[in-house]
N, C-alpha and C positions, 0 to 999 in steps of 0.2 A: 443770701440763702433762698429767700424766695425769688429773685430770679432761677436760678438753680433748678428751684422746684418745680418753675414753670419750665424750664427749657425738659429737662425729665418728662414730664407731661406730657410737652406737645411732642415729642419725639415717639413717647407713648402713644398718642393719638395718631400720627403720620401713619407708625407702622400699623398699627389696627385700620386704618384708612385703607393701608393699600394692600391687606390682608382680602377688607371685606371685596375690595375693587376685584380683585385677583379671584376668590370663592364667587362673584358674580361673575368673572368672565368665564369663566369654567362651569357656574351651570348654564349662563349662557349658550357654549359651546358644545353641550353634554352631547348632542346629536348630530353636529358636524361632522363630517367623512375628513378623517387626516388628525381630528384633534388632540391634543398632547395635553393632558392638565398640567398644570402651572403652578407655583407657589413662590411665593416669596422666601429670598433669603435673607436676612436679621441675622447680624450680630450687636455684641454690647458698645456703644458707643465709648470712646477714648475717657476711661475716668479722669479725675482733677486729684492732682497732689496738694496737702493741705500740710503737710510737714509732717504732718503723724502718720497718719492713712492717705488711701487714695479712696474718694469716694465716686460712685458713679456716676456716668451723666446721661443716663437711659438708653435708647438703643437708635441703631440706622438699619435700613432697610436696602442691602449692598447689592441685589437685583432681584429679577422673576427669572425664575428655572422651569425647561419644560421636564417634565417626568419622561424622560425618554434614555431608550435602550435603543442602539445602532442592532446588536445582536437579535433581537426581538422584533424588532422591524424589520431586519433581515429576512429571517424565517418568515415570515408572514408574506413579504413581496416574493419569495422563492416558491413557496407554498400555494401562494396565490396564479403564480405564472402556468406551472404543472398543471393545475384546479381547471383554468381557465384551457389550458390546451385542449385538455381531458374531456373539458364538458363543447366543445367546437366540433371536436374529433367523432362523438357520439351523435350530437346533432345532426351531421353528415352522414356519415355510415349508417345509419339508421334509417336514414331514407331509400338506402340501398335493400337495407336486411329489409324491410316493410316490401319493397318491389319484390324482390328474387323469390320468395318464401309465401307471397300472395298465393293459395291455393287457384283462383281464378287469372290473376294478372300475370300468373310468372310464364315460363318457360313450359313446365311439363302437361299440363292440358292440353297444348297446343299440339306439342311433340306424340303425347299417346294419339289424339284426333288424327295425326297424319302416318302413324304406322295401322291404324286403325283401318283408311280407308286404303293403305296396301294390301293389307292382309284379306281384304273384300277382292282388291284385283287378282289377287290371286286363286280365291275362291272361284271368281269367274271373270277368266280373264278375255273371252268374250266380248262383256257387255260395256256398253256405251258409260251408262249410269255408273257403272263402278269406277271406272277409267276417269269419268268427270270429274267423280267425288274425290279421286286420287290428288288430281292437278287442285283442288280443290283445296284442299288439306294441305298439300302444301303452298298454295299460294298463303291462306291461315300461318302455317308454319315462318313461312319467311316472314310475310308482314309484323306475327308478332317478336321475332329476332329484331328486329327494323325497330319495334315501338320499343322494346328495352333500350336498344343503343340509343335511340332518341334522349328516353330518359338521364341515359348516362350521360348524354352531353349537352342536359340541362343543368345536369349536376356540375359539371366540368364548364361550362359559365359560367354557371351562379359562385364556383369556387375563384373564378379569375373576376366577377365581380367584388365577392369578399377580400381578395386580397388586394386590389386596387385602393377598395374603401378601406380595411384597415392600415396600408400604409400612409394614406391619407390622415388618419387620427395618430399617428406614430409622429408624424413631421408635425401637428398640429400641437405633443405635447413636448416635443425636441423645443419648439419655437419659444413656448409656456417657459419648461424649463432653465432655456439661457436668459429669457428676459429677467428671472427670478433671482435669479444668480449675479444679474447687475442690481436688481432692486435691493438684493442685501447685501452686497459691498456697500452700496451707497449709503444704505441705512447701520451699518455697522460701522463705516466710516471715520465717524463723528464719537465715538469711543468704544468702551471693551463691552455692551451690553448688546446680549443679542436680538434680533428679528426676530424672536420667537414665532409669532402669528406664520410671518412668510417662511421659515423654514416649514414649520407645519405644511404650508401651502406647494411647498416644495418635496416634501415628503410624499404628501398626496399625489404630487403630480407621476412621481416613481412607480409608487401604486398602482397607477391607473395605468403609465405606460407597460409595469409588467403584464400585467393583463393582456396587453395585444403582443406583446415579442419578449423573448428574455433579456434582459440586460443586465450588464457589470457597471457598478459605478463605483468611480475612482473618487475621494474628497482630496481636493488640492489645496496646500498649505494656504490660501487664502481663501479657506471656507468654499471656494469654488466645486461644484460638483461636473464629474465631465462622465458623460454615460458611453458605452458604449453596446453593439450587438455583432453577432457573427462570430466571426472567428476573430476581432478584433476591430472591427469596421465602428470610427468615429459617429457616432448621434448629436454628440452635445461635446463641447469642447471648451469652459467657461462658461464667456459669455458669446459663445459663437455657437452654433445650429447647423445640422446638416444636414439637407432634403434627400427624402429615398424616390424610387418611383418604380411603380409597375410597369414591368417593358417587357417582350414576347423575348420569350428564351433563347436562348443561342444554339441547343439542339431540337427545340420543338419551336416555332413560330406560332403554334396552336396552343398554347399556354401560358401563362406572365409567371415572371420571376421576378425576383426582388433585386433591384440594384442602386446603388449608391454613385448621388449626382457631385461631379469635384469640377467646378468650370463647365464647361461645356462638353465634357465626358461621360461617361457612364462606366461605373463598375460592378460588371454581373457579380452577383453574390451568391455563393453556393445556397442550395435549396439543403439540404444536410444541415449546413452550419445555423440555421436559422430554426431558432427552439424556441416552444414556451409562449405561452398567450393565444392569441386568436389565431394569429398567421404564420404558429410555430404548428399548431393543429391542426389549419387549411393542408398547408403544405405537406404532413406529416400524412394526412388523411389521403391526399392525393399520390404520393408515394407509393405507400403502404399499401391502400386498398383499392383506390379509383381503376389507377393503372391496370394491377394487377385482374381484378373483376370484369374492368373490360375486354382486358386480353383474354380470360378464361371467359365468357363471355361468346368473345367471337372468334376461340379457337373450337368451341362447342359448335357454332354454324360454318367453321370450315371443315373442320373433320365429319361434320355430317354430311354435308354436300359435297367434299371431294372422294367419300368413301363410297357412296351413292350412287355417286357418278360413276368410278368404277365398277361396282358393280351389273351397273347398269349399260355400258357399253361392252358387256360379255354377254347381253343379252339380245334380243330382236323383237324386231317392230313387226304390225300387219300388216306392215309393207312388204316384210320381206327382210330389210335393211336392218343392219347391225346399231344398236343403241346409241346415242350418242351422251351428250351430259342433261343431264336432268333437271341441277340445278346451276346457277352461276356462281362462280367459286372469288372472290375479295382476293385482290391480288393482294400480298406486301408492302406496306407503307415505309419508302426507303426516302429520309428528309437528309439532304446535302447537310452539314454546319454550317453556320453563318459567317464563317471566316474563310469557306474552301473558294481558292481561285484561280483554279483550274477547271479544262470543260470536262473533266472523268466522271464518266455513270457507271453507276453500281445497279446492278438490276439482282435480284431476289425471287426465286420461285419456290415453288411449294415441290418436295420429293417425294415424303412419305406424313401425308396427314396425320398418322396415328403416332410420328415420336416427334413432333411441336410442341413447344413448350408454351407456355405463359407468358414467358421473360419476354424483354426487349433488349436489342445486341447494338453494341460500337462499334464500328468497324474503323478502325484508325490505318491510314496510310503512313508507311513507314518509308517511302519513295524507293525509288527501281523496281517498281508494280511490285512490292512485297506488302503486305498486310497485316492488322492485328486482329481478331475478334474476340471482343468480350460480352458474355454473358450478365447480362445488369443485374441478373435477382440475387446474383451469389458471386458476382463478380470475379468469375471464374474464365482464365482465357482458352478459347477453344482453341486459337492457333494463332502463331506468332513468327511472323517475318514469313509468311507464306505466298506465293501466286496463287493470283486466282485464277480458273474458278476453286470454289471446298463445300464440301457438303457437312451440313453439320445439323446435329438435332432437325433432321428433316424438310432443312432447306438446302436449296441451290445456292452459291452466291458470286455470280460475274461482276467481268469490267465489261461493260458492253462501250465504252467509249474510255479507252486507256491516258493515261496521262496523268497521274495523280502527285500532289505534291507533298511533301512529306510534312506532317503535322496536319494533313486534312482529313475530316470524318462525316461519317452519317450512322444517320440513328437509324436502326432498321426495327421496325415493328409490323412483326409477321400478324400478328392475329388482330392488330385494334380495329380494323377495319372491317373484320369478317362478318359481324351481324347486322353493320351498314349493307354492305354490299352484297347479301345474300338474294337470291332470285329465282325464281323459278325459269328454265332457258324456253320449255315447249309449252306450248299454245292445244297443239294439235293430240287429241287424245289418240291417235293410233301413231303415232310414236312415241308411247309407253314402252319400251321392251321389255315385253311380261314373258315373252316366249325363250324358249333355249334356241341358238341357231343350228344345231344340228340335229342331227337323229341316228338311230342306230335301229339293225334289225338283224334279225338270223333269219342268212336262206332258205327256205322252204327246202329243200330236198336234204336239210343236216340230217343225221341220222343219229347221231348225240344229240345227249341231255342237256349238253350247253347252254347257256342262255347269257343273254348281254345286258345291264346297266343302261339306264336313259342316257347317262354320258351328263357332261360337264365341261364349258369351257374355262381353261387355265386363266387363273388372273394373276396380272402382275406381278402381284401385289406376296405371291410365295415369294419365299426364297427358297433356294437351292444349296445344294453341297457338292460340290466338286471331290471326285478321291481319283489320286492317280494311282492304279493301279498294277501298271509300269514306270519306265523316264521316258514314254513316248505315247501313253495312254491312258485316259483318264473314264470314271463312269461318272456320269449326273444323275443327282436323285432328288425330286421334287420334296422339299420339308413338309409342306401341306400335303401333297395327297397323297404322298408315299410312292408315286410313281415311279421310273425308272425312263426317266426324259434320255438318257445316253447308254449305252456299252462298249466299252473297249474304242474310244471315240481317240482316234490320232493326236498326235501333239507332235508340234514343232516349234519354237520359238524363237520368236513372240508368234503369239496367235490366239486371235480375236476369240471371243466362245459369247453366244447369243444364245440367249432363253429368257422365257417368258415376258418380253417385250423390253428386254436389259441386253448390256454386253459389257463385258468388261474385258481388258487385255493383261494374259499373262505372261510374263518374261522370264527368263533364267531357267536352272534347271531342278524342278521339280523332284524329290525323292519319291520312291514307292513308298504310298501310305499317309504322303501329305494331302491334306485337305483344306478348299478353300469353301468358304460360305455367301452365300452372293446376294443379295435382292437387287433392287433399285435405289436403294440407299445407303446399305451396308455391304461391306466386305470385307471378311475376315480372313486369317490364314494360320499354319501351322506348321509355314514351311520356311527353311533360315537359309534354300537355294532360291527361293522364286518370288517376284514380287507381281503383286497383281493392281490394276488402276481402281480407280473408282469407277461406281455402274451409270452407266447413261443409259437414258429412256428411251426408247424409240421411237418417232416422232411420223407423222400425227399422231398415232395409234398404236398403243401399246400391245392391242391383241393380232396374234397371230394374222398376217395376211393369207396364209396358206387354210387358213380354217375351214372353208367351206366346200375344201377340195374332197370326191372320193374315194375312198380309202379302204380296203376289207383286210380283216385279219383272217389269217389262212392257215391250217392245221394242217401241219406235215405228218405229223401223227396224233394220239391221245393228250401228249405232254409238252408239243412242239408247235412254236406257230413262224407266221413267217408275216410282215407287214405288203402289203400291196396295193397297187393303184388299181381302178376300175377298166384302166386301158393298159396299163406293162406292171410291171413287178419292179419293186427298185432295188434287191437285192442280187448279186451275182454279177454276170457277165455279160454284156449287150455290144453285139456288135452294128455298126452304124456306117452307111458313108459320109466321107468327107465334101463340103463346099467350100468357095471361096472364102468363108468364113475362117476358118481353119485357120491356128498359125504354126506353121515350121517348127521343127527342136529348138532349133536359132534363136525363134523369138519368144520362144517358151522360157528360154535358159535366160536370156535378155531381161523376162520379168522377172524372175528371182533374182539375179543381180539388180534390178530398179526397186526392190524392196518387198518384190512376191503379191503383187495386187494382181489380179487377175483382170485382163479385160473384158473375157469371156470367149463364146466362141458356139457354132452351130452347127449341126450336120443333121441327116434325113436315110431312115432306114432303108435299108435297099431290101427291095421284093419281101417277099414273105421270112423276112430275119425274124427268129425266136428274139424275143426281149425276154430277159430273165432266166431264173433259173428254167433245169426242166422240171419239170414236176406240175404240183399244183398251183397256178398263179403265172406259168408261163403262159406265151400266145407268140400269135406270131402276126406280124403287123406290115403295113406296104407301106412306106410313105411317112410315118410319126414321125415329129420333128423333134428331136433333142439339143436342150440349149443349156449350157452351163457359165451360167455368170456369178460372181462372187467371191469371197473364200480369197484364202493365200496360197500362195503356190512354194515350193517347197521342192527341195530335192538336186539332182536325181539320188537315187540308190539302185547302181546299175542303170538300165535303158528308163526306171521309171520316174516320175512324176509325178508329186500328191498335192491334191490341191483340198484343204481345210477348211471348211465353214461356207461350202459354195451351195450354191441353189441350185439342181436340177429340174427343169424341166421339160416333160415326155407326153405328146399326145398331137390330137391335128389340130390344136389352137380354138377350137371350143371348151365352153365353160362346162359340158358333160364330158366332155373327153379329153381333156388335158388336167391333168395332176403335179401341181408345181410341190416339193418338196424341199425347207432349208434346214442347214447346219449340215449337210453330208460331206463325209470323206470320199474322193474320190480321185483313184489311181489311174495314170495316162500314160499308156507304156509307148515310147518312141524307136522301139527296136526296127529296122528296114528289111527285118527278115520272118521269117513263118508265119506269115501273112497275118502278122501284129506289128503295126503299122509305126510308118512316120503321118503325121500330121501336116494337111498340105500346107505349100505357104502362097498365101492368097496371091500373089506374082506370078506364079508357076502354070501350068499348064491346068487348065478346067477340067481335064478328067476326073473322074469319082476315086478317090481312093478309101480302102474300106480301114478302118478303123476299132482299136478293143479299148474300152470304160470299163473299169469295176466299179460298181456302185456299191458303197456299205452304209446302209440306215443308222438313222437313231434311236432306238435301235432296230435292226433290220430282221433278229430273230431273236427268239427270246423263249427259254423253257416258261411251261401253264403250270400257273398254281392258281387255284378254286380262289375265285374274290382279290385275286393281286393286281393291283390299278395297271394299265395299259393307255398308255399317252405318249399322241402324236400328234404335230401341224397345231399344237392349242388345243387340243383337248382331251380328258380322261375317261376310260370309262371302266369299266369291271368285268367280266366274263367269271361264270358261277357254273357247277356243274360238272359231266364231263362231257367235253365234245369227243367227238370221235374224226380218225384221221378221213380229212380232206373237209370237213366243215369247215364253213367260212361266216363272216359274220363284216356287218358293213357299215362304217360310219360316215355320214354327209352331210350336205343339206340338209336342214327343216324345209321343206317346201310349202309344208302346210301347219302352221302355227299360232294358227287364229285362237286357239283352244289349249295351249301351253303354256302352264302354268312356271314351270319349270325357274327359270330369272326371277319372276313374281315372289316364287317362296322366300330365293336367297334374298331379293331385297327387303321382304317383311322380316326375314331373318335377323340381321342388320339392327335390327330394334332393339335387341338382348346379346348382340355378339360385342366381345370386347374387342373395339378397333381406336379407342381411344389409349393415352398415356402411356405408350408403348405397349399398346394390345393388353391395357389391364382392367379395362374399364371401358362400358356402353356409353353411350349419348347422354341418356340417362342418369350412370353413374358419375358422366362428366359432370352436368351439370348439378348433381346434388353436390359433388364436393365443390362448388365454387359456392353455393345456397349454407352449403358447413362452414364452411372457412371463413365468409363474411359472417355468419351468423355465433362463431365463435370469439372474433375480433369483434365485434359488437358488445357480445356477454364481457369481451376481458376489458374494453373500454369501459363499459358501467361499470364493474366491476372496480378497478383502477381508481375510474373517477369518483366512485363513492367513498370508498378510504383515502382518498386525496383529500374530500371534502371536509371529511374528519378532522386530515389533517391542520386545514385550513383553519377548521373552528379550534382546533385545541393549541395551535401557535397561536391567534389573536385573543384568546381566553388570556393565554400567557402574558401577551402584550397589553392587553386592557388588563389584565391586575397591578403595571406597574402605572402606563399613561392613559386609562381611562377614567372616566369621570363619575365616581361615585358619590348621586346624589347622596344620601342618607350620610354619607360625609363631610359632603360641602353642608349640608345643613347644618353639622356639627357646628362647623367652621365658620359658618353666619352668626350662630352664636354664642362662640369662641372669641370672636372680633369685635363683635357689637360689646360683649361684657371688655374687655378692653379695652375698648372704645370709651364706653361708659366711665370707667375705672381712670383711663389717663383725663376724660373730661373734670372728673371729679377732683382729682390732683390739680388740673390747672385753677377748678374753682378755689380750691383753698389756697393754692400760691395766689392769686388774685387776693383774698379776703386777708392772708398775712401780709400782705405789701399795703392793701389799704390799712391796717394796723397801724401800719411805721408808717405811712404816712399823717395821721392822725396822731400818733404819739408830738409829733414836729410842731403842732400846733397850739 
């Protein structure tokens, strides 16, 4: 029995031994990152059958348990990963929202300081000083576009720094991980009790890797844990590891992505699939906001300077000379893929500044030069299996070197470049074009009330509306200024139609009443016979070359005018002789069978020929040379011949007295009788033969209404009052423009006009919605990540109520053990003192 008693005892004693061990390693542990409190497990040890009863034989202590919830730790590494992206994500962007929003540092100080000192040249466009301070302002202006971008791609390293170094620490706890996962096999090995400590340590490690990436982990039927990230990409595989590594992207070489090393391979890993922690945040931030901030960014310094520019080459210098660009415009950043190998280039230009987008485009080769483009921010395809070239959101987009293989791509990023590459082009403060290049006057001897408008030259940059108003005739009417660019203007098809520094060709056959819509980058219609091309620019120089030619509007009566050169009249009938220039019916008929291009052709007025009508505006002239190049040829109808969108020009080949006019209709009758002529054929005999033209303007007469825009050759102007019949009124050169303001205003204009976001929004309004947009992504990030953080605390609240360590507990339990302790020592003293009993009974 007193054995018995002792064994009771010391059994007693063991388990309060390893009670108290256990309440000491746990407050030991109370402030460890990972720890799990622990307890021992106790049951009753196997009683002894005695024949009656079975009496007990104290207790065994059957292992340590950690207090631990798989659920609970869950939530808290998921919690924790979110927490952790949240608070990367802010960190970053915040350094953007602190730049852009700088009342001093940002954008718009700079921007008001340079419309500022326009609006001085325009005040006095004159002086040296103003015109300095201009170049001045905007040399400020670009520099500080320049020192943003700069910014932004410190940011854009310091993000491809981050992400190097967090995949660094990702492989470093991959490595952790599988070593751990052999240290507790080996230690579990040896029987069914577990590594408590190093699971803990393994826990932690999960922890810490959610922190930098999201992960899944799998527990494999031998306790093994195998993690994985992505869309399923191995980390940890047992007891096996697998290295990642920062490596320049496959569409950008200017950025690292994340990919997974297997041998001597590399497998790019989607930037998308890769969530959660430091480098799901990096990533997410660069996406999300880098990208898009820099593109708005430096679609803000393309659209200023390509709009500028235009405006400004409608303008003139004190030279005399017609504007050129102002500022330097950041071409298109068009990157090959890393896999394309083929030598095809894609080349990218800029159409219309003001409907650029933000986004960045795919262009995928689908092979036999057919194409994909997708739109990245919305992932939306602009067109599919098409040739190139295509215009789209305000770009160009060629093959300028053909050959492409199917599955090859490039990234196209219209605007990241643009507040790099912004510039200012002149040096020279007198090619400012502050002046307007023409002028306008009423002849002294009118005898009406009439009065003319400073005038305006046409920019590109309208569009136009086309209405046929026959199946063989259409008007043009400028959208911008209301003008009346065409009347009753011929149609043959196909045939070319050029205005305002565009052309576009239309085919098929037109209904009365359809109308087409046209700029330089748009073209519409509404017609289900005719189809029309897209608009090409006209190169170098989109404005009128005929602009500077003169021009007088001439009143046939109160309500009637008539368009005229300063040397002939271009409406009516002009008779001319023929030279060697001249070709035959034969070969006239020959070019409409070769497809109606016109090669051209010359002849020279004989003695005092009336050019023009009679009336006012006619004259009569020796010698003008008349040349007619351009245009499609068309016809006959009977003896005649129409030739469509050609150039005429009439004068003795000086820059006063010659007046070139394009886009007229004009008729070439080839009849060999009533002395309306055949057309020589330069083989033939050199005699003169005399020759009839009908010339019809664009238009060439036109009823007066008080203030109705009037526009010819490139430019607008107005006519107010009433003239009276035979007034004339005269548009030409500026010859003297030292002191014209006229360009100067529209460019300080420019400052509050909407030429941004598809004409919705100024420079200005651009740039605050890019200063909003980061600055509201900012607020939703704090935001976010403050009720993340919550979250964070009130899932480990939940977890440390099951596996945390509550001293005032363990104290309990110190002295819960010790009395125990005490208790089984005291049972073994008296089994000791009843054995010496019986021993001493023997004696």
């Amino acid at each position: 029995m007193g054995d018995s008693i002792f064994g009771i005892g010391l059994s007693g004693l063991n388990a309060a031994q390893a009670g108290l061990i256990t309440t000491g390693h746990n407050i030991s542990n109370a402030n460890t990152p990972g720890f799990h409190r622990q307890q021992i497990v106790q049951t009753t040890a196997l009683p002894q059958f005695t024949g009656g009863s079975f009496l007990g034989q104290g207790v065994q202590v059957d292992t340590v348990k950690r207090l631990y919830s798989d659920f609970l730790d869950s939530q808290v590494t998921q919690a924790q990963t979110q927490s952790s992206s949240l608070d990367t994500y802010l960190s970053q962007i915040q350094q953007i929202d602190n730049m852009l929003a700088d009342p001093s540092a940002g954008l718009s100080p700079a921007l008001q300081d340079f419309f500022t000192s326009a609006n001085d040249v325009a005040a006095n466009p004159a002086s040296a000083s103003s015109r300095q301070s201009m170049l001045g302002g905007a040399q400020a202006l670009a520099s500080r576009f320049q020192a943003l971008n700069d910014r932004f791609q410190q940011i854009r390293d310091g993000v491809n720094t981050q992400i190097t170094a967090s995949v660094d620490v990702i492989n470093s706890y991959a490595q952790q991980i599988a070593s751990l996962n052999k240290g507790i096999m080996l230690a579990e090995s040896g029987g069914s009790q577990p590594a408590n400590d190093l699971h803990d340590q393994r826990e932690q490690l999960i922890a810490d890797l959610s922190k930098e990436v999201k992960v899944s982990v799998v527990k494999q039927d031998g306790g093994d844990y195998s993690v994985f990230i992505g869309s399923g990409q191995p980390l940890v595989l047992g007891q096996q590891s697998f290295t990642l590594t920062a490596a320049p992207s496959t569409d950008n070489p200017q950025q690292l992505d994340v990919a997974l090393l297997t041998g001597s391979s590399k497998i790019m890993l989607s930037s998308s699939s890769i969530q959660g922690g430091n480098l799901g945040g990096l990533l997410a931030f660069r996406s999300e906001t880098l990208d898009s901030a820099q593109n708005a960014l430096g679609r803000v310094a393309i659209g200023l300077a390509q709009t500028f520019n235009d405006q400004h080459k409608l303008g003139m210098d004190l030279n005399g000379a017609l504007g050129g660009n102002f500022f330097n415009v950041a071409n298109p950043n068009v990157i090959p893929g890393g896999s394309n190998t083929s030598a095809a280039v894609v080349a990218v230009g800029f159409l219309d500044a003001g409907a650029i987008t933000t986004s960045d485009y795919r262009l995928q080769a689908n092979g036999g030069g057919n194409y994909t483009l997708v739109r990245l921010s919305d992932n939306t395809t602009l067109f599919s299996a098409a040739a190139l070239p295509q215009s789209v959101d305000g770009l160009t987009i060629s093959e300028t070197t053909p050959g492409s293989v199917a599955g090859e791509s490039w990234l196209i990023q219209p605007t990241r470049n643009g507040a790099r590459d912004i510039g200012v082009a002149i040096t020279d403060t007198s090619k400012i074009a502050a002046a307007a290049p023409i002028s306008t006057n009423a002849t002294l001897t009118n005898t009406g009330s009439g009065t003319i408008g400073a005038g305006s030259v046409n920019s590109f940059n309208d569009n136009v509306t086309l209405k046929f108003t026959s199946l063989t005739a259409f008007d043009v009417v400028d959208n911008t200024t209301g003008a009346t660019l065409a009347k009753n203007a011929a149609f043959t098809s196909p045939q070319t139609v050029a205005f305002n520094g565009w052309s576009v060709n239309i085919t098929g056959a037109p209904a009365i009443g359809d109308t087409f819509t046209v700029d330089k980058t748009v073209t519409s219609k509404n017609s289900a016979g005719a189809t029309i091309s897209s608009a090409t620019l006209a190169s170098p120089s989109p404005v009128d070359p005929n602009l500077g030619n003169n021009m007088q509007i001439v009143f046939g009566s109160s309500n009637t005018y008539h368009l005229a050169g300063t040397t002939n009249n271009f409406t009516g009938t002009s008779t001319i002789v023929g030279t060697n220039g001249f070709m035959s019916a034969a070969s006239l008929a020959a070019a409409v069978g070769a497809g109606g291009s016109n090669p051209g052709f010359t002849g020279v007025a004989a003695g005092a020929t009336t050019i023009g009508t009679a009336g006012s505006g006619s004259y009569g002239a020796t010698g003008t040379t008349t040349t007619i190049s351009g245009g499609t040829i068309s016809g006959p109808v009977g003896t005649v011949y129409t030739i469509s969108g050609a150039t005429l020009t009439v004068g003795d080949g000086t820059s006063a007295n010659t007046t070139t006019v394009s886009g007229l209709t004009i008729s070439v009758d080839t009849a060999a009788a009533g002395g309306t002529i055949t057309i020589q054929d330069p083989a033939a005999a050199t005699s003169p033969i005399a020759s009839t033209f009908t010339y019809t303007g664009k238009p060439a007469t036109g009823s007066y209404t008080s203030g109705q825009p009037i526009s010819f050759n490139g430019w607008t102007t107005q006519i107010s009052g009433a003239p009276a019949a035979g007034d004339t009124f005269t548009v030409g050169p500026n010859t003297g423009g030292a002191s014209d303001n006229r360009n100067a205003l529209l460019l300080s204009a420019l400052q509050i006009k909407n030429t941004m976001a598809g004409q919705t929004t100024s420079y200005q309004g651009a740039y605050s919605q890019l200063v909003s947009q980061v600055g509201n992504k900012a607020r939703e990030v704090q935001v976010t990540g403050t009720a993340q953080a919550s979250l964070v605390s009130q899932a480990q609240m939940a977890q440390q109520s099951l596996s945390g360590v509550n001293l005032d507990e363990e104290a309990a339990n110190l002295m819960r053990y010790q009395q125990a302790y005490q208790a089984a020592g005291k049972m073994i003293q008296i089994a000791s003192t009843l054995f010496d009993t019986l021993l001493s009974l023997g004696k």
